[in-house]
N, C-alpha and C positions, 0 to 999 in steps of 0.2 A: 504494500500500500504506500502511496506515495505521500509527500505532506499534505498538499490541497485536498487530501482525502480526509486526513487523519481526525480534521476539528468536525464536519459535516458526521461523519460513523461516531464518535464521540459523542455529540447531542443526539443523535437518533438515538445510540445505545442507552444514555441518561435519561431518553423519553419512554425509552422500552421500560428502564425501570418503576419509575413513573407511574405511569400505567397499568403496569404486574398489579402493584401496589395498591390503587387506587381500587382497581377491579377484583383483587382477592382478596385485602384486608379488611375487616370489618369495621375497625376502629378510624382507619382513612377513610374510608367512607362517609362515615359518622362527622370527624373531622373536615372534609370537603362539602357536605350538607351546611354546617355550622359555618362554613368560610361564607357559603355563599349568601345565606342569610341574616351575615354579617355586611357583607358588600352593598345589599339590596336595603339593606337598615340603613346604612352609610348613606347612598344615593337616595334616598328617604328621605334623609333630615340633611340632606346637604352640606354633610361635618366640612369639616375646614381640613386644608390640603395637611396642615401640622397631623390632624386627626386622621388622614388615611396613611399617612407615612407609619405612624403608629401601630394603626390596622396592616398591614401590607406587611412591616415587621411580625407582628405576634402572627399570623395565618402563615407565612415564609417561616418562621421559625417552629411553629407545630408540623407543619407538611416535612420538613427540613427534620426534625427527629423523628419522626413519625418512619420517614425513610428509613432513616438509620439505626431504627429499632429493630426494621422488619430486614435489614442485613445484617445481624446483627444475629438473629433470632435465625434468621436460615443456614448461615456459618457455624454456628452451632449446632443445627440439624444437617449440616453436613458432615460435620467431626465427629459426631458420636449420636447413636440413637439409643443407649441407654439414659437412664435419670443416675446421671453425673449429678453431685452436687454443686461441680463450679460451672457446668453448664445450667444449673437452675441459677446460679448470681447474677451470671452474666445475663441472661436473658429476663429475669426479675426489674436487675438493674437497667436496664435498657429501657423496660416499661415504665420506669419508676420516673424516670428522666422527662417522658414524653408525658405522664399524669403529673409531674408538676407544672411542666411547661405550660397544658393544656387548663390547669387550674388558675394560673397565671394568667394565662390569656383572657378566662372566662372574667377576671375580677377587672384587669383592663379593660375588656368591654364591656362593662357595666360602669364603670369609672367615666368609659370615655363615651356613653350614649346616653348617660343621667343628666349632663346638662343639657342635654337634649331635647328630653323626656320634662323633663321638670322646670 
């Protein structure tokens, strides 16, 4: 493969992931529901560009672990299919990462669509 190839296979490969993700995991799912209805609250109340830079972080950063929970969690059911105990850490800890973030998020956008709201 030559270089002009290499960026273009690159992003398709990162979209395949993507993808996988969105369409076999349940919690991205969940998560991609919750963005959108986040976006469509946003264009709603017409938040202010500070306020979607905000938004556009916290949803980038749940999709963004979210990813790398679910490789994280497949790498592990690659290496071993017995109930290892530091394959339960790691993949506990993984989720643990993306439930806080995801908690996080949830209190930022109540934060940031309460002056909205009220």
């Amino acid at each position: 493969m030559n270089k002009k190839q290499r960026l273009p296979k690159s992003f398709y490969y990162a979209m395949e992931g993507i993808l996988y993700v969105v369409k076999n995991e349940r919690n991205m799912q969940i998560h991609t529901v919750v963005a959108i209805l986040a976006i469509i609250t946003g264009c709603w109340f017409h938040i202010s560009v500070a306020d979607w830079i905000i938004l556009t972080i916290v949803i980038g950063g749940v999709f963004s672990l979210e990813l790398i929970n679910t490789a994280i969690e497949k790498t592990v059911d690659l290496i071993t299919d017995s109930h290892h105990p530091l394959a339960k850490i790691a993949k506990d800890a993984a989720a643990g990462a993306v439930l806080i973030y995801a908690v996080v998020s949830v209190i930022v956008g109540v934060l940031l669509f309460s002056k909205y709201m009220f």
